[in-house]
GUDREN-658110 format. One record per residue: x, z, y of N, C-alpha, C in turn. Coordinates in steps of 0.02 Angstrom, whole numbers, padded with zeros to 5 digits, always signed. Example, Ala and Ser with C-alpha at 12.3 -4.5 7.8 and 13.67 -1.06 7.14 Angstrom:
BEGIN
+00660+00390-00284+00615+00390-00225+00660+00390-00165 +00642+00354-00112+00684+00357-00053+00645+00394+00002 
end
This chain:
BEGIN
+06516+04222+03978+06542+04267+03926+06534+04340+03950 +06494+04373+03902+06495+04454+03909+06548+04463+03890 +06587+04553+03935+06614+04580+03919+06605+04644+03872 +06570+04626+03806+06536+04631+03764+06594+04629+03686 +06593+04672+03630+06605+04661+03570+06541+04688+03517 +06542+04625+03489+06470+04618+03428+06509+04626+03380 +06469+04695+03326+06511+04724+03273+06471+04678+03214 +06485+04672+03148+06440+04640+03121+06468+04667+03065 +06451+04706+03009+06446+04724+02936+06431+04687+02884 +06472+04674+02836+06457+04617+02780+06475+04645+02741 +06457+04613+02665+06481+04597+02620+06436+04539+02567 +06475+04490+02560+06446+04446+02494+06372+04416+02570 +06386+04396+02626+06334+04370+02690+06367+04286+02717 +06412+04257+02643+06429+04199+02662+06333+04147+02690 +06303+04153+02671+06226+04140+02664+06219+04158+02741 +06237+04178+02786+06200+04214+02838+06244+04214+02891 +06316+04228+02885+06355+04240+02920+06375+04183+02988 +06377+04114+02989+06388+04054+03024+06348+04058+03063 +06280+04063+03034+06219+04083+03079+06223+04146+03141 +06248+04184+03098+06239+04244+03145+06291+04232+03213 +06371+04207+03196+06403+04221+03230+06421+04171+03287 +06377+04074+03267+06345+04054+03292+06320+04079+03370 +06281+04105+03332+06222+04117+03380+06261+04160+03443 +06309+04200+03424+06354+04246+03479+06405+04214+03528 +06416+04163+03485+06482+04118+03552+06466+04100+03595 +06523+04112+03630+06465+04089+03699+06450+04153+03754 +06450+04197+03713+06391+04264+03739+06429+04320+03737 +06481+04330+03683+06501+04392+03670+06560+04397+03650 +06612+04423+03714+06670+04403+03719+06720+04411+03650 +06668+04457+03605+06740+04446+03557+06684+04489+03494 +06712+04469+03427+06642+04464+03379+06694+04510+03323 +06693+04563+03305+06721+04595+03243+06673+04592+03176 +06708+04573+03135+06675+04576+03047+06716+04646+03039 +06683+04685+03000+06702+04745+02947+06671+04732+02885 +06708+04719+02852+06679+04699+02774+06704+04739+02729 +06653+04755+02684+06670+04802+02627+06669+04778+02565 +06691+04716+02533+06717+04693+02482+06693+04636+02444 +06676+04580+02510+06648+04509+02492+06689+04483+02453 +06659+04448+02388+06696+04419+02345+06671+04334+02365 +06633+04327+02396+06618+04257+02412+06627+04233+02474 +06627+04207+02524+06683+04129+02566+06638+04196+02649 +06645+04240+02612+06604+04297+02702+06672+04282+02752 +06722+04312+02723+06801+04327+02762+06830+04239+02791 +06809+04189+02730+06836+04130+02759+06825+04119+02812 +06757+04114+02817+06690+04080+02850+06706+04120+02927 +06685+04194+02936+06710+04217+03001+06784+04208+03029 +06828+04221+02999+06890+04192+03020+06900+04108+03054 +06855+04056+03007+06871+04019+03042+06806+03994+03092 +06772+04061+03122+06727+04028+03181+06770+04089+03235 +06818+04116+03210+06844+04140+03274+06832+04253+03284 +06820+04233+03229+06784+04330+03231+06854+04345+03208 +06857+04419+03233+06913+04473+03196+06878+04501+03148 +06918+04486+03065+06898+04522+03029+06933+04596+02990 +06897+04654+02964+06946+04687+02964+06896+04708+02900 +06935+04727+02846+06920+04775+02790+06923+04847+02781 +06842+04884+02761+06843+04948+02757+06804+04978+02694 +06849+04991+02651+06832+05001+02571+06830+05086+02588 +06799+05100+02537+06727+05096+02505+06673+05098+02542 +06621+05061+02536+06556+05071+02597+06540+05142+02576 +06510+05187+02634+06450+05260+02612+06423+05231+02634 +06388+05201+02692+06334+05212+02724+06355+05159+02794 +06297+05133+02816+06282+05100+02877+06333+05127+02937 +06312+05193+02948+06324+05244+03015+06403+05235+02999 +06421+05254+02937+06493+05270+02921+06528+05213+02930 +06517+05183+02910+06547+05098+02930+06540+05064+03011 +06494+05078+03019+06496+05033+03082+06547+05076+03144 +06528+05154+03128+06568+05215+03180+06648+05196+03159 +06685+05176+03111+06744+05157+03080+06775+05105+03136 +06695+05059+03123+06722+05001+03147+06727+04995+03233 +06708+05076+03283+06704+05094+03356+06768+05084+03353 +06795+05143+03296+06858+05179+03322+06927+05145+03300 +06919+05073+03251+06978+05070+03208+07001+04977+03221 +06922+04973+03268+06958+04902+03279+07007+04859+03342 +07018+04906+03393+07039+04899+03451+07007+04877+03518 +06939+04909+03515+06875+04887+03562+06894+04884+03623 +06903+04861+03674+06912+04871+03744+06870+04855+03790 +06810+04829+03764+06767+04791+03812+06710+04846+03839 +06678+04824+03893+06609+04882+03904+06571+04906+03870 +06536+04850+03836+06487+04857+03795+06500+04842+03733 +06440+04876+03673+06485+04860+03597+06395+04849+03578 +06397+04806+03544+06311+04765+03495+06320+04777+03423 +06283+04804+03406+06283+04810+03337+06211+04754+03336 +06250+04716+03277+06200+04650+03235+06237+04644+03171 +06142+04646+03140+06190+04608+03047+06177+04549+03044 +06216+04531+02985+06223+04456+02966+06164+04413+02968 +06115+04460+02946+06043+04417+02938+06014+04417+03009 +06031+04443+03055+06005+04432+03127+06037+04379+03177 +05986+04344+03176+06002+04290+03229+05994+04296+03302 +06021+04303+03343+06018+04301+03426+05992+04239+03463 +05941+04228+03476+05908+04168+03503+05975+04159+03597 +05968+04111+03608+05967+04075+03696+05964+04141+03750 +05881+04126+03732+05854+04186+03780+05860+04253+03806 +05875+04277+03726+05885+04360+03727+05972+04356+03726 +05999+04318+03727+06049+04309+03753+06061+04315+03836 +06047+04255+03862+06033+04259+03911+06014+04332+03967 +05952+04329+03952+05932+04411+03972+05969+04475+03950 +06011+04485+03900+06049+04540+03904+06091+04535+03961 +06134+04486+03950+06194+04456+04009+06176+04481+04083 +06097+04468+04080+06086+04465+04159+06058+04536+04166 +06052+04572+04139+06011+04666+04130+06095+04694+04138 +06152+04671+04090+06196+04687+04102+06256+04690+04151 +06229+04644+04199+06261+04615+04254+06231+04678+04311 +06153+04658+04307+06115+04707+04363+06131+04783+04327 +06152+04817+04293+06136+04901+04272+06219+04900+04255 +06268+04857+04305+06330+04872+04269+06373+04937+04308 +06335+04954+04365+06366+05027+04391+06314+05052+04395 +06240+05064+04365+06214+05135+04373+06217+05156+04295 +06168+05217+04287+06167+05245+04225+06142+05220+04165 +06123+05175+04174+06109+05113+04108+06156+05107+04057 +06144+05129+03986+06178+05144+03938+06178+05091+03875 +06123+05091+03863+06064+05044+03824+06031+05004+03824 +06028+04968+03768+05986+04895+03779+05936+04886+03727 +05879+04910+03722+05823+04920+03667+05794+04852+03656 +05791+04794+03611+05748+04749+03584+05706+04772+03509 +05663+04719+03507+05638+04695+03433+05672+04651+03401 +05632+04647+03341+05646+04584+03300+05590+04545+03277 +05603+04467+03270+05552+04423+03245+05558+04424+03180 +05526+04452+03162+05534+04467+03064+05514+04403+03020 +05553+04400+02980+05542+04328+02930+05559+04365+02860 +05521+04339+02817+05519+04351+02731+05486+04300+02710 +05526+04257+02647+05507+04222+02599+05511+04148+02668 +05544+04160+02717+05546+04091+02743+05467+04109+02818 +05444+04142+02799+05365+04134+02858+05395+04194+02903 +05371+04185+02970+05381+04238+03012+05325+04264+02996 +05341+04349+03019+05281+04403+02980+05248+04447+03050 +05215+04400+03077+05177+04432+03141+05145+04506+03139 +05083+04513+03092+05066+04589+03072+05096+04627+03035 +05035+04683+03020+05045+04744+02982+05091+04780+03025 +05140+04791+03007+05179+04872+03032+05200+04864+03098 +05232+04915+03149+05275+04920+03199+05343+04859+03183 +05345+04803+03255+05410+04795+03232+05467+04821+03254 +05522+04804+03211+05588+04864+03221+05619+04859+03273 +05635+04900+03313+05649+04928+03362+05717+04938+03361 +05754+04942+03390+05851+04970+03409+05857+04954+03456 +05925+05004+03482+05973+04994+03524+06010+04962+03505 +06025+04896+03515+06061+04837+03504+06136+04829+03558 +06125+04857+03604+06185+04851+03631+06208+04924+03682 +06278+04935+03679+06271+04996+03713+06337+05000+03761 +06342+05045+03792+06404+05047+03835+06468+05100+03772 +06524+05063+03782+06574+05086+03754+06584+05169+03784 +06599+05215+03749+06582+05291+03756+06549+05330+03749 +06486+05291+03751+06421+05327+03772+06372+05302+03711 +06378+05304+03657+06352+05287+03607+06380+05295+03553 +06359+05284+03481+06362+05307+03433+06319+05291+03358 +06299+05269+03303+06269+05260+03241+06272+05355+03235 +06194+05359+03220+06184+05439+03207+06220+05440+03123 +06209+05492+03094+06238+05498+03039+06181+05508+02980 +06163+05455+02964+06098+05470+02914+06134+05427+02865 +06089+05432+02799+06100+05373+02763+06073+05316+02740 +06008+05311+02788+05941+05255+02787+05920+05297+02882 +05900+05242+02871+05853+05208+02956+05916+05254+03000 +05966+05219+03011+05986+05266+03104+05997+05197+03125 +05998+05273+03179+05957+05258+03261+06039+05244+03300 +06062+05193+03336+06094+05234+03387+06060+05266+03438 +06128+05332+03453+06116+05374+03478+06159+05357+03556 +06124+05394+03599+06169+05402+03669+06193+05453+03690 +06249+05472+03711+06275+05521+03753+06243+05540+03808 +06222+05492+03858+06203+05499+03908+06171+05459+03930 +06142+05443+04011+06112+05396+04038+06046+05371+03985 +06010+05319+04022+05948+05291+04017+05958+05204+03951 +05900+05213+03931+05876+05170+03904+05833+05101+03905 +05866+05033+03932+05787+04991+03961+05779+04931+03890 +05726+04904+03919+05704+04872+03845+05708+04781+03872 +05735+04755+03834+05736+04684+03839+05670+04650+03814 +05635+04611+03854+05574+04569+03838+05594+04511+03779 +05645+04501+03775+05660+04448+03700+05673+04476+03653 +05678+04440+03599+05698+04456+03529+05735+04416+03485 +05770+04452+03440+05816+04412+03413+05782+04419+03328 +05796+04376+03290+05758+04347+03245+05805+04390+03168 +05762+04419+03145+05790+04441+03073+05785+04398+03004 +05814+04393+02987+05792+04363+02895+05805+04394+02869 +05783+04435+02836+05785+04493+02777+05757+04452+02725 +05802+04411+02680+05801+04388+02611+05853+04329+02610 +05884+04351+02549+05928+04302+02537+05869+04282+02446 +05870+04327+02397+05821+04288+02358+05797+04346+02337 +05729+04373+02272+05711+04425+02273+05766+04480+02236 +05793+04468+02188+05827+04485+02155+05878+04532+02219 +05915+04515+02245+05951+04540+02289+05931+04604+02345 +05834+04568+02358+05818+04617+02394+05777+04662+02368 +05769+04645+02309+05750+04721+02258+05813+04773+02246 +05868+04742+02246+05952+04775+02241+05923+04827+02286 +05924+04801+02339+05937+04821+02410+05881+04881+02411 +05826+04854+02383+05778+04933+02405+05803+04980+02357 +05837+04955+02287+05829+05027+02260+05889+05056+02287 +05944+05033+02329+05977+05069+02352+05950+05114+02423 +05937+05068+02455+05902+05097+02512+05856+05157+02491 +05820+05153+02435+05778+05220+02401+05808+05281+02376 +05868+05269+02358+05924+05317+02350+05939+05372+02391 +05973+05294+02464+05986+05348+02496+05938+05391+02550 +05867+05358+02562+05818+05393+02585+05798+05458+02546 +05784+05459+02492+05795+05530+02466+05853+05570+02468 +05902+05559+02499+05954+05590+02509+05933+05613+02584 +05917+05586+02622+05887+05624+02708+05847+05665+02697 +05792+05620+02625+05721+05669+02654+05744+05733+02620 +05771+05757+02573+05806+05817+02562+05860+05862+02607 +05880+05836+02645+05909+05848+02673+05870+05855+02745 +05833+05815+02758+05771+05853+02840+05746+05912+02796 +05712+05905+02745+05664+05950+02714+05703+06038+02719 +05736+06025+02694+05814+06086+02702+05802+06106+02775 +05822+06053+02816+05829+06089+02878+05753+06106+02921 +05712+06080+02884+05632+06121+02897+05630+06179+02872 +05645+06187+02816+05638+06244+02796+05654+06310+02846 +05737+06281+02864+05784+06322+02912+05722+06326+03004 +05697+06310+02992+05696+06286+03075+05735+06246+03123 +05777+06209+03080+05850+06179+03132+05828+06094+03142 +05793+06094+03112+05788+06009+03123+05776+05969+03167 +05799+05933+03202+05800+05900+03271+05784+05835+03276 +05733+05822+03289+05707+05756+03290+05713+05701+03325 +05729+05745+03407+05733+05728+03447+05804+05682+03485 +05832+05690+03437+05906+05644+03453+05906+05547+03476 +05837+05576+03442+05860+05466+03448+05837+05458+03529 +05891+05407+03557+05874+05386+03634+05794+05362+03627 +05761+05337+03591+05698+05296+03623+05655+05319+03583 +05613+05347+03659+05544+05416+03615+05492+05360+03557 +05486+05316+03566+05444+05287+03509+05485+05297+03435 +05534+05285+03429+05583+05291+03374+05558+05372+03357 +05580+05401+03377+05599+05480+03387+05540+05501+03364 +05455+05479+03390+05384+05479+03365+05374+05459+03297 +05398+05398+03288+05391+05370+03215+05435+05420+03172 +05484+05434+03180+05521+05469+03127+05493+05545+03116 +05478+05574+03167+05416+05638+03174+05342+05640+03128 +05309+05587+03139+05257+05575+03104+05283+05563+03035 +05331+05519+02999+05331+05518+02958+05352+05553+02926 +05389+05624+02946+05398+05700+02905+05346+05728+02902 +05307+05745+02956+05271+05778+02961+05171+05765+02950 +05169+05716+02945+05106+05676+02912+05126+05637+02831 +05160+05604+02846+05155+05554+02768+05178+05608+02715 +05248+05608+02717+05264+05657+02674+05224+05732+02656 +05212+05751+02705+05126+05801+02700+05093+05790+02640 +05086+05734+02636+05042+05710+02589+05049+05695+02508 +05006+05706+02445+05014+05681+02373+05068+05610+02381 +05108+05641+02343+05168+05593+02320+05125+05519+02276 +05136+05471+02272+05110+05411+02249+05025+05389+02267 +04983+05444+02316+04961+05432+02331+04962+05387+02395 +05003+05436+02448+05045+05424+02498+05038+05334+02508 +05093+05310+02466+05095+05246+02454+05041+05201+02459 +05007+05205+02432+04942+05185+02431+04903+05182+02497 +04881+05242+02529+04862+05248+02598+04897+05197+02633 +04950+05195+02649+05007+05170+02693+04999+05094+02683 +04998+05059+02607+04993+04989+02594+04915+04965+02633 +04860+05007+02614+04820+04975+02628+04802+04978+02708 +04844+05035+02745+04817+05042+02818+04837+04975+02849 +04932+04966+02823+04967+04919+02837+04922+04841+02832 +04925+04830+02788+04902+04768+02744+04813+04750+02777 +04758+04798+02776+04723+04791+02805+04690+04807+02883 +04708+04860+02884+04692+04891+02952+04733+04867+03020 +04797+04863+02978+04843+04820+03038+04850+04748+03012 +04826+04694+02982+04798+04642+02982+04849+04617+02949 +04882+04634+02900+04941+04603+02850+04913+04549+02818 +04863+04555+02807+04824+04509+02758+04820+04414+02799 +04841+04431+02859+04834+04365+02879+04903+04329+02885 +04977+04351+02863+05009+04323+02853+05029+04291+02803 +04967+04282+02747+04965+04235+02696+04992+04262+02623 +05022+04224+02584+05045+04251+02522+05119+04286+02540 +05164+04239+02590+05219+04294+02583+05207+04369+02639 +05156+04380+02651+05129+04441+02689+05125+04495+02629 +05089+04460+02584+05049+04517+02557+05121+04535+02489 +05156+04478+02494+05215+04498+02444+05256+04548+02467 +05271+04552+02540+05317+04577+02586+05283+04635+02570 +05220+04672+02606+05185+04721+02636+05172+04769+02558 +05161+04715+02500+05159+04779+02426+05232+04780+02407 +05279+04736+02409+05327+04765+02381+05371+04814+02420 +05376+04817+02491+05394+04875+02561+05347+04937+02553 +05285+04922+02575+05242+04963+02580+05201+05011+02511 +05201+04993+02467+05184+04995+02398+05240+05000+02340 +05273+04956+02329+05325+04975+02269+05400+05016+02295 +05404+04994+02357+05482+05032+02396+05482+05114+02384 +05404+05113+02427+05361+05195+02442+05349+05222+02382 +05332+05217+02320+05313+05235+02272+05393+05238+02232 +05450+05196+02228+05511+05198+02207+05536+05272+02225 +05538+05273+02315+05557+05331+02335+05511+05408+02310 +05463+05381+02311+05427+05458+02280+05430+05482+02191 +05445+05425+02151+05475+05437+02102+05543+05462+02092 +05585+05448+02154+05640+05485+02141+05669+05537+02173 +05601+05567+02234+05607+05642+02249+05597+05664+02202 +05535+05633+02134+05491+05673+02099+05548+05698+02021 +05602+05638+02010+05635+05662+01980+05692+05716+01989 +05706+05703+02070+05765+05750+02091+05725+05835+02073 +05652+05829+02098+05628+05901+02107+05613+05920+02037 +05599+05889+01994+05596+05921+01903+05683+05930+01882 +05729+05897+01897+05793+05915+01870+05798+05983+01903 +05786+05997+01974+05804+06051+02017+05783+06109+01979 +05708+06078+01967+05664+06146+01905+05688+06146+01866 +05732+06127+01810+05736+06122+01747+05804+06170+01757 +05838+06157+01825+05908+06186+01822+05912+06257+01846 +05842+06285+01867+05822+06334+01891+05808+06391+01826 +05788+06373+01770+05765+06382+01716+05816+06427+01662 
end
């Protein structure tokens, strides 16, 4: 047993949740739910595998919720893991945290950087894009959910970053319907950053450089400063086909190419329709 607390964010993740928390016993001395207003068996279900659950109405945002859930649940342990419901923790990468955490438990070792084995529509999704990257586990103090309202990073106070050779397994889909929900929210609040970096480009203040792990910190750089560069709905387009062909999407079959146009193609094109509306209201109010 790590001296470890795994935070886990729900709502309406009865579908996911057994699995996830499952996969933590054993491993992680003590498992908190923060749920923001499951109307289906989420609260039963963790309660009776042993998690503390605690309620935090109204959700804003990822960062905002999970930082709630640092300060409001009575953490005492070293280390604190952020995992969602749909992420499964294999044996292994179990295992190997335990033992990275054992060896880096008095030097400056802060962080614990893995991947994920990506699954959609049921197939694991080997190509096309970068896979996702986080700090999955961190030392209590010395960490933090940055404050965005799509893609954060945790952040570190201090000390170093090492990367775990395993991975723990994502399912991103419960059915499509749900995860079309999910992008147009997620598209929401991404135009809410990219207006908000764009602002602070303007200013000169924008800081890119916050996220602990320079590949993160690269990707989020390039994609201000190259994609967005670029014709709005064209953009999209480029990106599907680099993805899909150039990085070899095409060989993960039919649910590849479902995954890679509706992410890469209809997500991307969602979001640029609704800078494109924010920036004609802006004109119209200018007028």
């Amino acid at each position: 047993m790590v001296d470890l607390t795994a935070i886990i964010l729900t709502k309406n993740e009865e579908q996911n949740i057994a699995t996830c928390i499952g996969r933590l016993k054993g491993f992680a001395a003590r498992i908190v739910v923060v749920d923001s207003g499951s109307t289906d068996r989420t609260l039963e279900i963790a309660r009776g595998m042993g998690a503390d659950v605690y309620t935090h109405e109204p959700y804003c945002d990822y960062a905002t919720q999970f930082n709630w859930g640092i300060e409001n649940t009575g953490i005492d342990t070293e280390w604190i893991m952020r995992v969602d419901a749909d992420e499964y923790w294999t044996p292994q990468l179990c295992e190997e945290v335990e033992a990275l955490l054992t060896e880096h438990a008095h030097d400056d070792v802060n962080g614990i950087l893995t991947e994920s084995i990506f699954f959609f529509l049921g197939r694991r999704i080997n190509h096309g894009e970068r896979k996702r990257r986080k700090i999955v586990v961190f030392r209590r103090d010395h960490g933090f959910i940055e404050k965005r309202r799509r893609d954060q990073h945790t952040i570190l106070r201090d000390g170093r970053v090492i990367e775990a050779k395993h991975r723990f397994e994502h399912h991103d889909f419960k059915d499509l319907d749900n995860w079309t929900a999910k992008m147009n929210t997620y598209a929401n609040r991404e135009v809410e950053d990219y207006f908000t970096d764009r602002e602070l480009y303007r200013k000169g203040n924008v800081n890119l450089d916050g996220v602990s792990d320079a590949s993160l910190s690269g990707r989020r750089k390039l994609k201000f400063k190259l994609y967005y560069r670029m014709p709005k709905f064209f953009r999209c387009w480029l990106l599907f086909i680099y993805i899909y062909i150039f990085r070899l999407g095409f060989l993960d079959g039919r649910e590849g190419f479902v995954y890679n146009y509706l992410f890469h193609r209809w997500y991307r094109t969602l979001v640029d329709a609704k800078i494109l509306e924010r920036e004609l209201l802006e004109k119209r109010d200018r007028l």
